[in-house]
TIMAR-556537 format. One record per residue (C-alpha): residue in one letter; x, y, z. Coordinates in steps of 0.001 Angstrom, whole numbers, padded with zeros to 6 digits, always signed. Example, Ala and Ser with C-alpha at 12.3 -4.5 7.8 and 13.67 -1.06 7.14 Angstrom:
<nodes>
A+012300-004500+007800
S+013670-001060+007140
</nodes>
This chain:
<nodes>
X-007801-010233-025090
X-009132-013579-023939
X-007285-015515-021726
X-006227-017867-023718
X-004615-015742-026444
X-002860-013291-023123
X-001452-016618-022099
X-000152-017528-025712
X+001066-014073-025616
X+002908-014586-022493
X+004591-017645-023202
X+006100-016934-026289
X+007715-013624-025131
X+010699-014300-022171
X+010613-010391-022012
X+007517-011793-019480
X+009661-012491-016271
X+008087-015134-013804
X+008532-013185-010747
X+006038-015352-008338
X+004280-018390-008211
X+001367-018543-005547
X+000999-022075-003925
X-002546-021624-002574
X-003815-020842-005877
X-001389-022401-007924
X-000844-019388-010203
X+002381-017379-011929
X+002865-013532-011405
X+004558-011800-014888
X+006034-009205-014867
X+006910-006831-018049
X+010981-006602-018277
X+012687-006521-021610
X+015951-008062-021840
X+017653-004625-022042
X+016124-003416-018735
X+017954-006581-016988
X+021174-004587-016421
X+019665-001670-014560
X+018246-003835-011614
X+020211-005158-008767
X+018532-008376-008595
X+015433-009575-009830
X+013407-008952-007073
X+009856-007246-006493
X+011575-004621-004435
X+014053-003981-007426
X+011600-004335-010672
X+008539-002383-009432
X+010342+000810-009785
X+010024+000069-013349
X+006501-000043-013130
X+006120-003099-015790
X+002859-004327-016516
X+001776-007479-014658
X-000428-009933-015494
X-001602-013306-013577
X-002127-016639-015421
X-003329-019952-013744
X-000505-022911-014040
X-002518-025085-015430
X-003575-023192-017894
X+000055-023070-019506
X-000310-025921-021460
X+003068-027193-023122
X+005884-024598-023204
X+008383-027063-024852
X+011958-027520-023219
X+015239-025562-023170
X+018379-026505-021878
X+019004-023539-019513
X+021971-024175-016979
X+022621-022579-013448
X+025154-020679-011376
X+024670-022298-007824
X+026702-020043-005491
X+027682-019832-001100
X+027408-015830-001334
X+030140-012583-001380
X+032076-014872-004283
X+031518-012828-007411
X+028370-014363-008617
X+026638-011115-009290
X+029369-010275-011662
X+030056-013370-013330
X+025977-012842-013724
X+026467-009707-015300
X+029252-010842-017604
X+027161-013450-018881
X+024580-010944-020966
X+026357-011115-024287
X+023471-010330-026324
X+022223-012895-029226
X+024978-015436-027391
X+023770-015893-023935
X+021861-014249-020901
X+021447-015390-017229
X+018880-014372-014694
X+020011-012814-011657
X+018558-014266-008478
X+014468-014443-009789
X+012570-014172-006991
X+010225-016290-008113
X+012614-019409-006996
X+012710-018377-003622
X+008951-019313-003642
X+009891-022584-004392
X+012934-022741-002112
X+009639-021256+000713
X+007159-024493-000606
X+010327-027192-000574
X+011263-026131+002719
X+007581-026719+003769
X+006495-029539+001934
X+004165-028125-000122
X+006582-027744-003741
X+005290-030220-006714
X+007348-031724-009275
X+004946-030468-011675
X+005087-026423-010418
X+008954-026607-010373
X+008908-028199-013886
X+007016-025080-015008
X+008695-022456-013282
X+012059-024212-014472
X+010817-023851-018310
X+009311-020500-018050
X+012864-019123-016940
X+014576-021255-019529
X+012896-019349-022168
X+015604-017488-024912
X+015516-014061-025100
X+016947-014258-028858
X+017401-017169-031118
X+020548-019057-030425
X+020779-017252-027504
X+021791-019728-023947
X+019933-018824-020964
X+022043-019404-017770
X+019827-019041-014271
X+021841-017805-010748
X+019497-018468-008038
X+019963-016747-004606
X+021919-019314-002224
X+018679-019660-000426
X+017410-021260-002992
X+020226-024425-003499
X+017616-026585-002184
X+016428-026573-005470
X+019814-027834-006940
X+019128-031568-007558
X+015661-030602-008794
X+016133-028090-011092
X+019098-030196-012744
X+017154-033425-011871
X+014468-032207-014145
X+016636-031703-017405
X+019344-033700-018427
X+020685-030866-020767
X+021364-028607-017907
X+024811-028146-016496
X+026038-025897-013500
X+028297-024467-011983
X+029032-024369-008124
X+030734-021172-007103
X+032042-019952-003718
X+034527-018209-002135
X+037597-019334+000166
X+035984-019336+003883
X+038658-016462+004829
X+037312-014633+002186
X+033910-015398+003287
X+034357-014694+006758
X+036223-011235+006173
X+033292-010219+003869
X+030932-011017+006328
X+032792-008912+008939
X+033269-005890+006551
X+029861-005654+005922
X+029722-004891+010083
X+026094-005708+012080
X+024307-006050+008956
X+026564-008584+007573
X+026464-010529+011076
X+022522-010520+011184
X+022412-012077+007767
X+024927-015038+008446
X+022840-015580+011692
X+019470-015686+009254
X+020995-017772+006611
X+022092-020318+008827
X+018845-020373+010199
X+017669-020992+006757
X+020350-023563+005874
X+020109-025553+009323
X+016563-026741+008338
X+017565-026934+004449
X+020017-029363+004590
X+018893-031053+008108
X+022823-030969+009060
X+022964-031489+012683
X+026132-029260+014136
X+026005-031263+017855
X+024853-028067+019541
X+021722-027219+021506
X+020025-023785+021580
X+022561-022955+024254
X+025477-023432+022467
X+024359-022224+020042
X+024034-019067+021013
X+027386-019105+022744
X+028940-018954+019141
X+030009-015837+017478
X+028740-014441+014895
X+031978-015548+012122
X+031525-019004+014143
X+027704-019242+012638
X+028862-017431+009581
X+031442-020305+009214
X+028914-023322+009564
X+026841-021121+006935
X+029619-021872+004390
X+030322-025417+005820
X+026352-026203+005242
X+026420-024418+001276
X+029713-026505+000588
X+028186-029775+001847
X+025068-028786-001076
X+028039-028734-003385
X+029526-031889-002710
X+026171-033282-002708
X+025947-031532-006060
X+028524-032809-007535
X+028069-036170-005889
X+024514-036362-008302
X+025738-034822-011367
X+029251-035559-011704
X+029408-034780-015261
X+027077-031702-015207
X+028613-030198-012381
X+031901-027781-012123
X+033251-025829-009286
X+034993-022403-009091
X+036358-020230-006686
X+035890-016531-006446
X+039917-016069-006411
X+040629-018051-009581
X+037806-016066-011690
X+038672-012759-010771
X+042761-013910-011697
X+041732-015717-014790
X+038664-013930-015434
X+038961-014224-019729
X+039844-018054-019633
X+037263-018437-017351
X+034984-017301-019140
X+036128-018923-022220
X+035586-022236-019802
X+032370-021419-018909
X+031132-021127-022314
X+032510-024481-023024
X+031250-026170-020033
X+027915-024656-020867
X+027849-025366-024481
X+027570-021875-026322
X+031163-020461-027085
X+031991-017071-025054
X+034846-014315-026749
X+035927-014124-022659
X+039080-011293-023466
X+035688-009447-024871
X+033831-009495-021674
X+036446-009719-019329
X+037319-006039-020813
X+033999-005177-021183
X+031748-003074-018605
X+030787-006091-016441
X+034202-005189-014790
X+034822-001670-014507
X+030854-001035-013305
X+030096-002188-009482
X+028038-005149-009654
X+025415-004541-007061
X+025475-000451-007111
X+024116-000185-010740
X+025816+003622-012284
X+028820+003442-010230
X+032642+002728-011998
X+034942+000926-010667
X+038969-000267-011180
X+039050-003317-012791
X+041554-004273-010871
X+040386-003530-007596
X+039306-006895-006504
X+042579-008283-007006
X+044218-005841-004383
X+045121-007539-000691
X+042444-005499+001454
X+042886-003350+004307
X+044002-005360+007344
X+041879-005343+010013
X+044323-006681+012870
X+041817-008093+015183
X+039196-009503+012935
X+041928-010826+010776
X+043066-012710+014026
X+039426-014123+015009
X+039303-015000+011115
X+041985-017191+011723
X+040730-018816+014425
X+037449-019316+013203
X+039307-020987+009763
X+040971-023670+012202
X+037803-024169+014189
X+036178-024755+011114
X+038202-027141+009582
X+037975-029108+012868
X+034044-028906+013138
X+034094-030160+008689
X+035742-033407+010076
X+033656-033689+012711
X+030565-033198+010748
X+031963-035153+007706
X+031476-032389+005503
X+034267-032122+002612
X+036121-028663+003487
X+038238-028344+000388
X+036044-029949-002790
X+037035-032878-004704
X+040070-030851-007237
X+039170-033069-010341
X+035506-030454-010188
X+036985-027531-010499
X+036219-025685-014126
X+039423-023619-013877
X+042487-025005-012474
X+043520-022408-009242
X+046040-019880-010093
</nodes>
């Protein structure tokens, strides 16, 4: 096949996933993954869709000519706050689809964060992922919070894309960091890392005192530095723009949904899905069932990090109005009203 006619091929088919673009050479990694296959992979990363062993071709970028514009909208997210299973209740085949965390975005997040992203690359990666899988079909894209420094781009770029900014309360944050013990405290450490040069938000501490914080302390300006992309979110795209809190969705998870399809344009049956598998499979650990109702339960106290999450919420409130970062979002944002 010549090149030409694999790239025609390509284009037209969103079965081929974008799964990296390569700054140096300015070229797109596909990889083979039908629609169906989407459910059986954690995330749509390398480490998760080579064990399908899709075929993978590599096309230049500027060789991909026009591919024509869809209105594909976004699930911005601060981590642990449901967005892998509002993901996963979003495939509702021949009404809508989202994309769970492509990798390929975190290339761009890599290349923004380094000055090297173009307008034109993240115009092209935005289009290829915006492709339908079926006619009539809505695409909706979650990227991994890593990747909100492409917020104001990606919705910058296309005035028919809307999003949603999803997070959980900071308790809730701060105890799921803690449950998830050493590993849990090494990855709020890396993200704020991350989100420190990201955002360019100046917390008034050297490397010292820095490291004189704990670890639900960093964890806390982690979730202080994603809501501060929110407000600045919703500061851009006022209209376009909803917030949601884990809590609400998982109480109100059909009229939610039923909001969500509104506030993205394509009508969602949300009792449906709300009773469909989305909810009684775990979202992360594909195979395994799970009580519906489970994530509603009060969870096991844990009597002294329940008491440093306490203290850490009132230190954190204290360090949002010192850092003139909005702790509680505006209310008029919200896409469900809080239960």
């Amino acid at each position: 096949m010549s090149p030409d006619k694999q790239a025609a091929s390509v284009l037209r088919d969103a079965d081929w996933l974008p799964v990296h673009w390569h700054h140096a050479r300015d070229a797109i990694d596909f990889a083979w993954i039908p629609r169906d296959r989407h459910p059986s992979l954690t995330f749509l990363a390398e480490q998760y869709w080579r064990e399908l062993n899709p075929p993978v071709v590599s096309l230049d970028r500027s060789g991909l000519g026009e591919l024509g514009s869809h209105n594909a909208h976004y699930i911005f997210h601060s981590a642990f706050c449901c967005s892998t299973l509002l993901t996963r209740a979003l495939n509702v085949p021949g009404r809508a689809m989202a994309l769970n965390e492509p990798e390929i975005l975190l290339d761009l997040a890599s290349a923004a964060q380094h000055g090297r992203l173009t307008s034109d690359a993240l115009r092209t990666v935005a289009e290829l992922l915006a492709r339908p899988f079926r006619p009539e079909e809505s695409v909706a894209i979650k990227p991994s919070n890593e990747a909100n420094v492409l917020a104001q781009h990606l919705l910058g770029g296309n005035e028919g894309s809307r999003a949603i900014f999803l997070y959980a309360p900071l308790k809730r944050f701060l105890s799921s960091v803690a449950r998830k013990g050493m590993w849990g405290r090494l990855w709020a450490r890396r993200l704020f890392s991350t989100l420190r040069v990201q955002t360019g938000i100046d917390v008034g501490l050297d490397e010292v005192g820095l490291l004189q914080l704990t670890d639900l302390q960093v964890a806390a300006l982690s979730w202080l530095m994603h809501h501060a992309q929110g407000a600045a979110l919703l500061a851009a795209f006022p209209q376009r723009v909803k917030t949601l809190d884990s809590e609400t969705f998982l109480a109100n998870r059909a009229q939610t949904l039923d909001a969500l399809g509104v506030h993205f344009g394509n009508a969602l049956d949300g009792a449906k899905i709300a009773a469909g598998p989305a909810f009684a499979t775990h979202s992360k650990e594909i195979g395994r069932s799970v009580d519906p109702e489970a994530p509603l339960e009060p969870r096991i106290p844990m009597p002294t990090i329940d008491e440093e999450i306490e203290m850490v919420a009132t230190w954190a409130q204290s360090m949002a109005e010192h850092l003139g970062i909005a702790f509680d979002l505006p209310r008029g944002s919200t896409l469900m009203a809080p239960a």
